[in-house]
DRENBAVO-846105 format. One line per 4 residues: number of its first residue (from 1); their letters; for each residue x, y, z of N, C-alpha, C, CB. Coordinates in steps of 0.001 Angstrom, whole numbers, plus 500000, padded with zeros to 6 digits. Glycine has a CB too. Example, Ala and Ser with C-alpha at 12.3 -4.5 7.8 and 13.67 -1.06 7.14 Angstrom:
<sites>
1) as) 513190,494310,507800,512300,495500,507800,513200,496700,507800,511308,495527,509046; 512850,497750,507080,513670,498940,507140,512900,500030,507870,514084,499402,505725
</sites>
This chain:
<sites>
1) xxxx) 219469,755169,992516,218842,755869,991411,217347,755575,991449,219468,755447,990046; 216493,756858,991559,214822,756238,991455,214431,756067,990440,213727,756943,991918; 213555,755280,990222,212692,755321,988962,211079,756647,988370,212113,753740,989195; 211941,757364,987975,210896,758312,988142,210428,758628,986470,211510,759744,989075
5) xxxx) 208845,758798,986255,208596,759099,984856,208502,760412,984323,207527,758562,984524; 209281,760329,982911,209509,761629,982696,208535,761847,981355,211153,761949,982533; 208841,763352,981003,207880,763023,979519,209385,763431,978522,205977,764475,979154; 209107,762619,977525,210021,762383,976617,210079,761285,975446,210930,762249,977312
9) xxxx) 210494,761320,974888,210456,759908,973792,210152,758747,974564,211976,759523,972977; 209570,757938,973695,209023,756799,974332,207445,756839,974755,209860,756581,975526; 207094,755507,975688,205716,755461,976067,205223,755440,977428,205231,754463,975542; 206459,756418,977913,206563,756842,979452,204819,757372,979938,207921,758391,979600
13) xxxx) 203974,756573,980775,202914,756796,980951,202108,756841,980296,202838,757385,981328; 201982,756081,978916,201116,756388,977861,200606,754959,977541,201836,757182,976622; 200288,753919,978576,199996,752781,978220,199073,752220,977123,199718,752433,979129; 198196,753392,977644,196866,753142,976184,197552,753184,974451,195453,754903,976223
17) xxxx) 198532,754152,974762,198599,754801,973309,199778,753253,972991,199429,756992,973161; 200650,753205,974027,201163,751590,973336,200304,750908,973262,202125,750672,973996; 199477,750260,973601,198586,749238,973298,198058,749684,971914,197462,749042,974421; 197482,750898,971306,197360,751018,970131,198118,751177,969434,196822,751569,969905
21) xxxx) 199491,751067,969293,200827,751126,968584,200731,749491,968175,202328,751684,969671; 200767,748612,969121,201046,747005,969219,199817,746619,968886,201535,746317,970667; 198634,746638,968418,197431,746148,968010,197670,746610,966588,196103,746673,968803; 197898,747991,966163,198608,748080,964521,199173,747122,963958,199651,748957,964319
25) xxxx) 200295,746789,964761,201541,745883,964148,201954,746560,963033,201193,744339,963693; 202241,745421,961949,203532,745781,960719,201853,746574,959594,204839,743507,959681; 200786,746417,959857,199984,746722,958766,199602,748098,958187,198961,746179,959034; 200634,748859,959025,200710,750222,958805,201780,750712,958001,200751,750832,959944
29) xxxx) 203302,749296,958085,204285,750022,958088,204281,749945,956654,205452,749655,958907; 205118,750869,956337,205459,751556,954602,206484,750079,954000,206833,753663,954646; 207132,749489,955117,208176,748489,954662,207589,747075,954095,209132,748184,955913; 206809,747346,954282,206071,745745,954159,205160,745484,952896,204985,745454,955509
33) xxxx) 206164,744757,952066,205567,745212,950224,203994,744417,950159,206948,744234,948519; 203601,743514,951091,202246,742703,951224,201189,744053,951295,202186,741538,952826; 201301,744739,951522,200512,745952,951647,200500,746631,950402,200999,746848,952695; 201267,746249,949665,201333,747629,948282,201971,746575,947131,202801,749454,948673
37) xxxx) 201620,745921,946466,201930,745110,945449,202565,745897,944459,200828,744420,944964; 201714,746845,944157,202549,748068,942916,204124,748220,943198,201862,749957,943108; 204308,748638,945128,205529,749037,945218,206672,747604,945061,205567,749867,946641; 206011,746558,945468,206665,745511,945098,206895,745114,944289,206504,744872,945338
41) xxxx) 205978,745442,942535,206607,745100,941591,207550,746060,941353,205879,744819,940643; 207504,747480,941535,208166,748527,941036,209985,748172,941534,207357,750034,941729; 210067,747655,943049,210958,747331,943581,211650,746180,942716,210570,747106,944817; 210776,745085,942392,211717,743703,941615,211829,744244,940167,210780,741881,941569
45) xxxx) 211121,745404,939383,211803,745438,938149,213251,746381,938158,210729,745992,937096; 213328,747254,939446,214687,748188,939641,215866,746909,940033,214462,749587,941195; 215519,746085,940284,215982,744591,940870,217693,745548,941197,215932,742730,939277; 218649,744870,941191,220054,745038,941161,220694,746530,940832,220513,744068,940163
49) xxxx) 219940,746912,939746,220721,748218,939217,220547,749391,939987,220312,748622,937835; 220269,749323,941314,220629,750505,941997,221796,750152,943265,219188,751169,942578; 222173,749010,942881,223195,748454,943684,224392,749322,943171,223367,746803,943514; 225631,749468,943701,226632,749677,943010,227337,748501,943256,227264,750859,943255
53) xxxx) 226710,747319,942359,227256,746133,941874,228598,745530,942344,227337,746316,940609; 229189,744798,941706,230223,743886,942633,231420,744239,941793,229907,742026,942765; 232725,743543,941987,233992,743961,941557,234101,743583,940169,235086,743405,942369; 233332,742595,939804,233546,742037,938449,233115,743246,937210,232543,740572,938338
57) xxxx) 231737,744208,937649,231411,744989,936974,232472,746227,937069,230122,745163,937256; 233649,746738,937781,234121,747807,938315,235666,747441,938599,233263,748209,939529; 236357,747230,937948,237624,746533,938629,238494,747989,939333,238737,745523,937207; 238478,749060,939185,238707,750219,939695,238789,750606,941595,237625,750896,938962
61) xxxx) 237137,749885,941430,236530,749750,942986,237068,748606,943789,234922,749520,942988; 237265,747242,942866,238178,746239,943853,239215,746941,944013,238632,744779,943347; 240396,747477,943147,241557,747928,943497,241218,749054,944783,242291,748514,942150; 240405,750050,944420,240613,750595,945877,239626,749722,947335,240059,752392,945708
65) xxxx) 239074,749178,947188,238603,748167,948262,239999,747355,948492,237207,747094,947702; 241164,747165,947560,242026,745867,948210,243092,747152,949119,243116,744488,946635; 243554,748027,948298,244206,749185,949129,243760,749703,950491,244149,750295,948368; 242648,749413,950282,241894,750302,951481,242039,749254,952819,239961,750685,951053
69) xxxx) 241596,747991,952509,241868,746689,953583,241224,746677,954267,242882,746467,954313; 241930,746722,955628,240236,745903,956792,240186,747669,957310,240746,744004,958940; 240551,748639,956913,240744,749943,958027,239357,750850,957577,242536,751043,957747; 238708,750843,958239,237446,752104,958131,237622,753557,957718,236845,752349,959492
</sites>
């Protein structure tokens, strides 16, 4: 099998443009609440309640979680 470069996803021949991908790092990314304090408080006051919480709040959902068992 050769190794041949194609164009397609990825950074097939585009060395420069990775090197400016990896000099960014995380300070671009949207995930990283150090960048946006607002979104980080906004995130810890929604805290839990967009969870759909545990069995103690829902006993409905344990019963079908125990029916359901280990099967996907």
């Amino acid at each position: 099998m050769a190794n041949t470069v194609t164009n397609g996803k990825g950074w097939h021949g585009d060395s420069t443009g990775h090197a400016r991908a990896g000099q960014k790092g995380g300070t671009v990314s949207s995930g990283n609440f150090r960048n946006d304090p607002k979104r980080a408080a906004a995130a810890g006051k929604v805290g839990g309640s967009v969870s759909p919480g545990n069995f103690k709040n829902d006993p409905e959902r344990a019963r079908a979680a125990g029916r359901k068992g280990g099967s996907r």
